[in-house]
C-alpha positions as CSV (number, residue, x, y, z in Angstrom):
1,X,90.0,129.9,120.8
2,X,92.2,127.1,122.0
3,X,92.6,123.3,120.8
4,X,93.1,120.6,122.9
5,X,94.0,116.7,122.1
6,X,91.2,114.8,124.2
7,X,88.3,115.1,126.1
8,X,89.6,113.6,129.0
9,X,92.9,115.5,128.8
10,X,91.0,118.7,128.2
11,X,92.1,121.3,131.3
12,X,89.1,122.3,133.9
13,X,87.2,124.9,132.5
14,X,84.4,126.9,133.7
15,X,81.4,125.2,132.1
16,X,78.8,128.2,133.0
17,X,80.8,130.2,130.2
18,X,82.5,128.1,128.2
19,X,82.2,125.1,125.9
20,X,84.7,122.6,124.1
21,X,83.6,120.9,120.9
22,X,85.2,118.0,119.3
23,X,86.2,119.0,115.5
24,X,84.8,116.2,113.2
25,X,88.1,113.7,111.7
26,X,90.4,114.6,114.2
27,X,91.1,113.8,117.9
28,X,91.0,118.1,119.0
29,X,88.9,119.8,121.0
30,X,87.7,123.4,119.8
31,X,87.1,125.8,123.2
32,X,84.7,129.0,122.8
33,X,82.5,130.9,125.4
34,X,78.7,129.9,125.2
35,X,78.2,133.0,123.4
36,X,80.1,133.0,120.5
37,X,79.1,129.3,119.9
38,X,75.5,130.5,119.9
39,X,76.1,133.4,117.5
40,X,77.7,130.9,115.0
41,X,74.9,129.0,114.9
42,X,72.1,131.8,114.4
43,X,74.8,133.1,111.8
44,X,74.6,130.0,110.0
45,X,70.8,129.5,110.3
46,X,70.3,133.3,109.2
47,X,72.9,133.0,106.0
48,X,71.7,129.1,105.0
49,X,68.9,128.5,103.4
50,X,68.6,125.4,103.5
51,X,66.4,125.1,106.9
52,X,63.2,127.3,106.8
53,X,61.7,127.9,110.4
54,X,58.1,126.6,110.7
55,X,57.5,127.4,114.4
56,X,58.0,127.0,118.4
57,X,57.1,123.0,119.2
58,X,55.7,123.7,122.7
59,X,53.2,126.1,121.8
60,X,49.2,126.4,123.9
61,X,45.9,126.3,121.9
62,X,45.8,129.6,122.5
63,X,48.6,130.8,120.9
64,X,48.6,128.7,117.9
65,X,45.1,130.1,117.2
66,X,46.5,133.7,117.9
67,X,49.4,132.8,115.9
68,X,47.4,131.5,113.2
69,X,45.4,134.7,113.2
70,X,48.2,137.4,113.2
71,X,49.5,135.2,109.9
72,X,47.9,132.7,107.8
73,X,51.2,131.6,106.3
74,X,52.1,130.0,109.4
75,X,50.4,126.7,110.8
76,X,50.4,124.8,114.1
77,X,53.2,122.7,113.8
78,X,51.6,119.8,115.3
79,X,49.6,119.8,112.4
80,X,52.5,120.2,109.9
81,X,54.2,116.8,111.4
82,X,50.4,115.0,111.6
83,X,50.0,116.0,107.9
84,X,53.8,114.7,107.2
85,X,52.8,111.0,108.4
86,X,49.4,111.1,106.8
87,X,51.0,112.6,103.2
88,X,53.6,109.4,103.8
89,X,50.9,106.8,105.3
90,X,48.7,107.7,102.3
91,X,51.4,107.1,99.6
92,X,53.0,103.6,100.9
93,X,49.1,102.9,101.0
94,X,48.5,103.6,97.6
95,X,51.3,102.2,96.8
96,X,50.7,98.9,98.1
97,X,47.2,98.9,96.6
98,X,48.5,99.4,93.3
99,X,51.0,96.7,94.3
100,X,53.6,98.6,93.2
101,X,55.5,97.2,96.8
102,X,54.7,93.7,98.9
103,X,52.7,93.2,101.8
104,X,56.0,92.5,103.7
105,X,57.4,95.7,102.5
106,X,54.2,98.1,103.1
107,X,54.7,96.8,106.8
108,X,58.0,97.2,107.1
109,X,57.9,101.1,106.3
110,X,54.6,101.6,108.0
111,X,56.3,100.8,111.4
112,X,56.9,104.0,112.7
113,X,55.6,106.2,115.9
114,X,52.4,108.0,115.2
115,X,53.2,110.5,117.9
116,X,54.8,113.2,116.1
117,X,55.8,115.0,119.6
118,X,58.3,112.2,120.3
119,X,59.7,110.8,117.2
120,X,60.7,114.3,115.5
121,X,64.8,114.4,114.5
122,X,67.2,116.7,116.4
123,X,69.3,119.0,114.8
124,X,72.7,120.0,116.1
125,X,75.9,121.8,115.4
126,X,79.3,120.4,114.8
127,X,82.5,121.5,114.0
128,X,84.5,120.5,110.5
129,X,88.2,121.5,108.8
130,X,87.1,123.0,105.6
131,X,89.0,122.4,102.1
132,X,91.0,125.3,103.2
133,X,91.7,123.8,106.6
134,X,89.8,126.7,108.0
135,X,87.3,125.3,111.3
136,X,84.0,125.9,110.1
137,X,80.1,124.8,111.9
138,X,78.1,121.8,109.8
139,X,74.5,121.0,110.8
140,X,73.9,117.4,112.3
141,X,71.1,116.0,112.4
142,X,70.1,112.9,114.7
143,X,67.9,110.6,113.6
144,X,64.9,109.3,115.7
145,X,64.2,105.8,115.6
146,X,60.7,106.0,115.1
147,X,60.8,108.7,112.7
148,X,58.7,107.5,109.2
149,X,61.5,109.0,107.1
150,X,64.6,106.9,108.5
151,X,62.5,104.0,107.2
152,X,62.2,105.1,104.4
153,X,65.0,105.6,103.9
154,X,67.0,102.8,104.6
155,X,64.7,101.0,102.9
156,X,65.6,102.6,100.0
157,X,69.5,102.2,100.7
158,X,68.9,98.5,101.0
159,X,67.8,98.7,97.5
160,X,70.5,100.3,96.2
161,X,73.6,99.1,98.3
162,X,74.5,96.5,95.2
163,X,74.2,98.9,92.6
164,X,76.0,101.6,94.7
165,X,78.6,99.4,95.8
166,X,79.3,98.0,92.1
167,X,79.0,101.6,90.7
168,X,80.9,104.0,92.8
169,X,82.4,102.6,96.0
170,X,84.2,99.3,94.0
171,X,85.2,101.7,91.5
172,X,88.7,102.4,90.4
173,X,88.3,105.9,91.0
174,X,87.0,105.3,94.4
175,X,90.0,107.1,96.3
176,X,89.0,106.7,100.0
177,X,92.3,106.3,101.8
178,X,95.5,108.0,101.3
179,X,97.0,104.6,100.7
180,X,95.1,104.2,97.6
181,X,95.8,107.7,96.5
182,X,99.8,106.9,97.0
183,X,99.7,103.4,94.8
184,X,97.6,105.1,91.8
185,X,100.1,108.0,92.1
186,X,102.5,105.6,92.2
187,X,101.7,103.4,89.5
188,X,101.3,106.3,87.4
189,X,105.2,107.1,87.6
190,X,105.8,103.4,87.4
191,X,104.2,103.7,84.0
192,X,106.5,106.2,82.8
193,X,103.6,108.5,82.6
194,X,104.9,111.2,85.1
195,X,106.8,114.2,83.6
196,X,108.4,117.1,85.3
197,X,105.7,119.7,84.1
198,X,103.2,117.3,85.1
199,X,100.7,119.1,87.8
200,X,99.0,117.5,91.0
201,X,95.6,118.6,90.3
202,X,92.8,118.7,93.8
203,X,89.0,119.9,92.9
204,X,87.3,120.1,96.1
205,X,83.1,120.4,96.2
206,X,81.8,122.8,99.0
207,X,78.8,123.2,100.6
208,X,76.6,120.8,98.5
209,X,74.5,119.2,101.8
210,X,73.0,123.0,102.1
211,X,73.0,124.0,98.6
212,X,71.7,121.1,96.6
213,X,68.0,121.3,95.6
214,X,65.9,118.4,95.8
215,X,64.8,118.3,92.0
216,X,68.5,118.6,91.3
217,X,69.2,115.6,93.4
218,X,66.1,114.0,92.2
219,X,67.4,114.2,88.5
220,X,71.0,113.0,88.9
221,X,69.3,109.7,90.9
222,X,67.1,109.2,87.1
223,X,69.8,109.9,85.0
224,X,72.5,107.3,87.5
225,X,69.2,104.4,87.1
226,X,69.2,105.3,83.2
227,X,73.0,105.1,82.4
228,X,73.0,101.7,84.4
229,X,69.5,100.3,82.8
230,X,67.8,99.8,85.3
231,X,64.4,99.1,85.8
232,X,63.4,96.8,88.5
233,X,65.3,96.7,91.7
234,X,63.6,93.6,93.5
235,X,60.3,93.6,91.7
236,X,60.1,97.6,92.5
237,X,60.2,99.7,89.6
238,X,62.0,102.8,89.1
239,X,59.1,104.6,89.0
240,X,58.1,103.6,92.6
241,X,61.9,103.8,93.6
242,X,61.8,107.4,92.7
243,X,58.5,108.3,94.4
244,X,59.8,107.0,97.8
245,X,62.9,109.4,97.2
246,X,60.9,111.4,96.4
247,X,59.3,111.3,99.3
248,X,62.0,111.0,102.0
249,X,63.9,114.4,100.4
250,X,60.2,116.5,100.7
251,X,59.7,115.4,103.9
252,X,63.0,116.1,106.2
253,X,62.1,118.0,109.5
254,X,64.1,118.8,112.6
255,X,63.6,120.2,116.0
256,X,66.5,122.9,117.3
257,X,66.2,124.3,121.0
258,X,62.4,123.9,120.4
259,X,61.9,125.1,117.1
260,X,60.8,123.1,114.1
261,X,62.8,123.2,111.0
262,X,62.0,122.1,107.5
263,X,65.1,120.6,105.5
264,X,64.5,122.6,102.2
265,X,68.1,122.1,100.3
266,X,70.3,118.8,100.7
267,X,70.2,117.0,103.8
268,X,72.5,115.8,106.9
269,X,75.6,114.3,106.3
270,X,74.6,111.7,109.4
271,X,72.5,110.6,106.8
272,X,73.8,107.5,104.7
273,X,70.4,108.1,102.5
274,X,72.0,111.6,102.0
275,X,75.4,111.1,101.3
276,X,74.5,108.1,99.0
277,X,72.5,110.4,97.0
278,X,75.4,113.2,96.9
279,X,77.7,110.6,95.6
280,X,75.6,109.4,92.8
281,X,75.4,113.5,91.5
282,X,79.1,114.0,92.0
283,X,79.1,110.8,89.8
284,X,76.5,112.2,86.9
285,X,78.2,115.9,87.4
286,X,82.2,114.7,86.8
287,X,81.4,111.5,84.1
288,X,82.2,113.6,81.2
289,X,85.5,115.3,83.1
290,X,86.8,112.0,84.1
291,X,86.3,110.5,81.0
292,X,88.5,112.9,79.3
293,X,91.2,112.7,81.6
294,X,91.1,108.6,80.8
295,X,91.5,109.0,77.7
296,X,94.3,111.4,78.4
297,X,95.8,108.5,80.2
298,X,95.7,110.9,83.4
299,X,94.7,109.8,87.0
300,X,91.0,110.4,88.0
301,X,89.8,109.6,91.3
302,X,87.4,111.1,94.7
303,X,86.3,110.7,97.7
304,X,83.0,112.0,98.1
305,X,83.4,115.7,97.5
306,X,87.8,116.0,97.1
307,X,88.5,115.2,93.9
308,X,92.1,114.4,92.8
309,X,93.6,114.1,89.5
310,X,96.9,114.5,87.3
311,X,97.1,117.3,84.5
312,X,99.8,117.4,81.4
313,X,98.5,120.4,79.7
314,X,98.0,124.3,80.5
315,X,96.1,125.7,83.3
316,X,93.6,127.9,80.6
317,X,93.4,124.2,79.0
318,X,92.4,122.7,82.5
319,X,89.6,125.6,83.4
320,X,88.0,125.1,80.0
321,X,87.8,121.6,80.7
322,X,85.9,121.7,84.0
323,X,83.6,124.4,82.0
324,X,82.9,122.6,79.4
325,X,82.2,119.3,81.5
326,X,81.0,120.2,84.6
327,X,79.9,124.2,84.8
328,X,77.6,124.0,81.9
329,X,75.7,120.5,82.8
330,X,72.0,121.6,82.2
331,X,71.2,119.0,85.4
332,X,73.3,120.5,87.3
333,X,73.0,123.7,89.5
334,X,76.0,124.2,91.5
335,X,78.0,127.7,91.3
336,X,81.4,128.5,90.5
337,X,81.8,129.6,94.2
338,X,81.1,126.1,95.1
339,X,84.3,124.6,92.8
340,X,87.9,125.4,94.5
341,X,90.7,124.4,92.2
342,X,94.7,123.9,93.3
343,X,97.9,122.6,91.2
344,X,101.5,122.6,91.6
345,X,103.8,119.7,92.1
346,X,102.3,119.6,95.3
347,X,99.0,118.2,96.4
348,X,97.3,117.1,99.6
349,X,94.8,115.0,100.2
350,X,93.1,113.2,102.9
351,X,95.9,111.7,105.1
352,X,98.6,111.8,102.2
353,X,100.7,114.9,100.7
354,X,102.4,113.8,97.0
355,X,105.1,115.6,95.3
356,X,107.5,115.1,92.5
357,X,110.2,117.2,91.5
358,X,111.7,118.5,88.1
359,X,113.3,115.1,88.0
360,X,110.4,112.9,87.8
361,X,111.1,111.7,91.2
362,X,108.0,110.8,92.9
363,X,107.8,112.0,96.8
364,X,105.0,110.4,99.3
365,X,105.0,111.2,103.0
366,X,101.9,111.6,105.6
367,X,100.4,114.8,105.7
368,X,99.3,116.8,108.9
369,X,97.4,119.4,109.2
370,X,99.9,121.5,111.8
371,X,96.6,124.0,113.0
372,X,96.0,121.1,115.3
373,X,98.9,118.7,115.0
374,X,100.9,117.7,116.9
375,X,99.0,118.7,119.9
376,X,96.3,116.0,118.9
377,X,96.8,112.5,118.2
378,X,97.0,111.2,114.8
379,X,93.8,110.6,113.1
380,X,93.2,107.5,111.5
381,X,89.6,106.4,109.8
382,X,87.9,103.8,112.1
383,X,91.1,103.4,114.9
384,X,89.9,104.8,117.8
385,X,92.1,107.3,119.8
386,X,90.7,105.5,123.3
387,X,92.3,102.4,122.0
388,X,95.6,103.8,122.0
389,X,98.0,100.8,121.3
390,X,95.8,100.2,118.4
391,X,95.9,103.9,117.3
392,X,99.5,104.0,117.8
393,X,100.4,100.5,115.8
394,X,98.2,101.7,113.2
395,X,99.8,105.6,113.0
396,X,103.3,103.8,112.2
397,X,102.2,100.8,109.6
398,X,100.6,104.2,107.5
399,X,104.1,106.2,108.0
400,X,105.7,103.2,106.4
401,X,102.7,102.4,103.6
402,X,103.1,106.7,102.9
403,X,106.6,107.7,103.1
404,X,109.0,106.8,99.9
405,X,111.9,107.8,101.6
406,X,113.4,106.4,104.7
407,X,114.5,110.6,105.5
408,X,110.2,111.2,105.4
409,X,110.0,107.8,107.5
410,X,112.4,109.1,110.0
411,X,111.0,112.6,110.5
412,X,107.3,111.2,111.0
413,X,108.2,108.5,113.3
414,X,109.8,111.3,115.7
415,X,106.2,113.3,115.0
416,X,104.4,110.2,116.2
417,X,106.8,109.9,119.2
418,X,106.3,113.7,120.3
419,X,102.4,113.3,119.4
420,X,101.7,110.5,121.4
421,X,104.1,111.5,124.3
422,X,102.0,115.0,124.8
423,X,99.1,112.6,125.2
424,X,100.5,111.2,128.4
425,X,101.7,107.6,126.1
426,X,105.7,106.8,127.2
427,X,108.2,106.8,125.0
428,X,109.1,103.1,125.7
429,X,106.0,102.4,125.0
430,X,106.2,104.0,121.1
431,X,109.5,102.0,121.0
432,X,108.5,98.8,121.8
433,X,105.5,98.7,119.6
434,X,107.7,100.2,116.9
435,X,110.2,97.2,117.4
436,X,107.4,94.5,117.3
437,X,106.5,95.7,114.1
438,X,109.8,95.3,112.6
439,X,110.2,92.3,114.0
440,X,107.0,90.8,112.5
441,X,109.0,91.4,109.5
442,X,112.4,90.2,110.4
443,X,114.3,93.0,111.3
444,X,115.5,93.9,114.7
445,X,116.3,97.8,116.1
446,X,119.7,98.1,116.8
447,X,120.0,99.4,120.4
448,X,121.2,102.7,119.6
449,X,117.6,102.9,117.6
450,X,120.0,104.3,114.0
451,X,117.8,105.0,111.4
452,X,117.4,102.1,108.8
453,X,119.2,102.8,105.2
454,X,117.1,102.6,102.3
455,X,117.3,99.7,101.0
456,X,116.3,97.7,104.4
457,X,113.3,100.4,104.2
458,X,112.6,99.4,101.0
459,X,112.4,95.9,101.5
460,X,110.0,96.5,104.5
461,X,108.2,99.0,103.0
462,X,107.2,96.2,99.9
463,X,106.0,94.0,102.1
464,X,104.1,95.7,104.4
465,X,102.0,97.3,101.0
466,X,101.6,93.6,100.0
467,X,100.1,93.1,103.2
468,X,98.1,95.9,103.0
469,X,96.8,94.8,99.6
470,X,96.0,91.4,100.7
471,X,94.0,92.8,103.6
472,X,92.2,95.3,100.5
473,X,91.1,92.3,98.5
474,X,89.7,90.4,101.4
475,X,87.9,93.1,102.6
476,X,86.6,93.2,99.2
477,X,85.7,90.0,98.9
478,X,84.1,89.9,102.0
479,X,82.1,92.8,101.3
480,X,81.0,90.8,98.1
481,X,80.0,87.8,99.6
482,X,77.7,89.5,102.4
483,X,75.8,91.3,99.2
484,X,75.6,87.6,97.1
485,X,74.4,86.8,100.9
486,X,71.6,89.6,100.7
487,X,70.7,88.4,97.4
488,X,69.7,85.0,97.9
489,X,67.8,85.8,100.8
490,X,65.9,87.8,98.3
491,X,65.2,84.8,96.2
């Protein structure tokens, strides 16, 4: 196995026997012979249940009836998809004769491609860091356009973006960037609630896209509409809401290398239906646990499946907790294996590692995973690595918004320089866009580059976090106002 930084750095390879594979959330490149990538993926097919083979797509008359013959069990799978689109035809219909949805709305979802053949989603393999930082395979599933379920489902996701939005994403425990993670960690200490026995707590959630059963995830979406009272979303009731979820989760199908798959357990992570869903059980499965670190005056927060939180009592104290919240939830049917717990003084998560030592000093820096840094280029959410001033800009504003010390500033700015220099970017280059920062903020780089004392860091460092706030709340607001937006037009 080898890593490489880019796809169009990657060395010249011979593509009859090998492959490369770009490892999801990072800029490497994973390289394997076509063979072994094809036995991870029937290993992971064999050992998952979550896809059940139905049959070959390309398949004569003659076989199918054969087929048929030899085993009853096993239908054309033509017929399986036909029956798919007339089990969800039949069910918007009756819907919208018992005018349970509008006339708009029945049209809207029945505008999808009849022609099973051509409108069936494609599953592939990708590649993933685990919570262990091991390099493990995920299924991926690509959506057709004209397939009856995407409707569906974002239909349903236009429902709920308000609710969702209000409920879990503008959350306080919504902890989706390592910046936020850092001023939470930091406002903690500020509060004089960090103590030298105190332990950095990560909970991380494994394997719940190919675990989860439906009902399960059916039962999580009642009990989030119950605990928020609701029971009409846009003149549908909950009822109806639940029947179309319903309907999406039972009927998930996917074609790989010609073969029809049923989605029997979770769902893709592609999908924003899925992962939407996966969020709102997370939220019913940890309410109780979160609640009791609040009231502890402890630090709760996620994002999605990596949990985070602060812990001031005994580790037998901590694993009785999370069994007495969370393993013993009647709703719930997630193993032990699936829970991986680690504390110290030490955590990492996301982009971010947070320490603290028997002082009570507190001790932020940027964390990188060194399996495939610094060969790669730093990975930041939503900055693309083929926009490489951007990338770059952005990879030094986070070393500031991350590091406490100037030392931890120091030592990352010389990790960006070597980074972005074995990517073929010059070193004047990471200079100069270093210096226009700094200068945006009134400080010039002496022209033997010394590093900056701590108090000039400091000063920075506070205002480039009270940009960085500024820019939170108006992307906040700005998310608001295109929901009050969606609402009028509802009106």
């Amino acid at each position: 196995m080898q890593l490489f930084a880019l796809p169009n750095k990657s060395p010249s390879i011979n593509q009859t026997s090998t492959t490369l594979h770009h490892i999801k959330n990072t800029y490497a490149l994973y390289q394997c012979s076509q063979t072994e990538w094809k036995n991870k993926i029937e290993n992971y097919l064999r050992l998952t249940d979550g896809f059940t083979h139905i049959g070959p797509m390309t398949v004569s008359s003659f076989q199918s009836l054969t087929y048929a013959i030899e085993s009853c069990t096993v239908q054309n799978v033509h017929h399986i998809l036909h029956a798919k689109n007339d089990q969800i035809r039949v069910s918007l219909t009756q819907l919208y004769q018992n005018k349970e949805i509008t006339r708009e709305q029945y049209d809207r979802l029945m505008n999808f491609n009849e022609d099973t053949t051509s409108c069936v989603n494609q599953l592939d393999f990708v590649l993933a860091m685990s919570h262990d930082n091991a390099i493990i395979i995920e299924p991926n599933i690509i959506y057709s356009n004209n397939e009856p379920i995407k409707h569906l489902a974002h239909f349903i996701n236009d429902l709920l973006t308000d609710l969702y939005d209000h409920a879990i994403f503008r959350s306080s425990s919504n902890f989706s960037t390592g910046y936020k993670t850092i001023r939470a960690f930091e406002q903690y200490h500020q509060q004089g609630l960090l103590k030298s026995t105190t332990s950095f707590v990560k909970m991380s959630v494994v394997d719940l896209f190919t675990t989860l059963s439906h009902s399960t995830l059916l039962n999580a979406f009642e009990q989030f509409l119950l605990q928020h009272q609701i029971q009409h979303i846009r003149g549908i009731s909950i009822a109806t809401i639940i029947q179309l979820v319903q309907l999406v989760l039972h009927n998930q199908y996917c074609v790989y290398e010609n073969d029809l798959y049923e989605v029997t357990l979770g769902g893709s992570k592609r999908s924003k239906f899925i992962v939407n869903l996966i969020d709102i059980y997370l939220d019913i499965l940890l309410k109780a646990f979160a609640e009791k670190l609040f009231e502890k005056k402890e630090i709760f927060g996620r994002n999605h499946e990596q949990i985070i939180f602060t812990w001031n009592d005994s580790t037998d104290d901590l694993y009785q907790l999370i069994t007495e919240t969370i393993m013993k939830d009647t709703h719930q049917r997630m193993s032990p294996q699936q829970l991986h717990v680690t504390l110290g003084n030490m955590v990492q998560y996301l982009d971010a590692e947070i320490s603290h030592d028997k002082e009570q000093n507190l001790r932020t820096k940027v964390y990188h995973n060194l399996a495939i840094e610094p060969e790669t280029l730093p990975y930041i959410h939503e900055c693309l690595f083929t926009v490489t001033d951007k990338l770059l800009e952005a990879s030094l504003r986070r070393a500031f918004l991350y590091c406490s010390d100037v030392v931890d500033f120091e030592a990352e700015r010389m990790f960006i320089e070597c980074a972005f220099q074995k990517n073929h970017v010059s070193l004047s280059t990471v200079v100069r866009t270093f210096a226009n920062i700094l200068m945006h903020y009134d400080y010039v780089v002496p022209k033997d580059d010394t590093f900056m004392n701590m108090i000039t860091y400091n000063s920075i460092r506070q205002r480039m976090q009270y940009d960085e706030e500024k820019k939170m709340k108006h992307s906040g607001q700005r998310r608001y106002r295109r929901c009050r937006r969606r609402q009028l037009k509802r009106l």
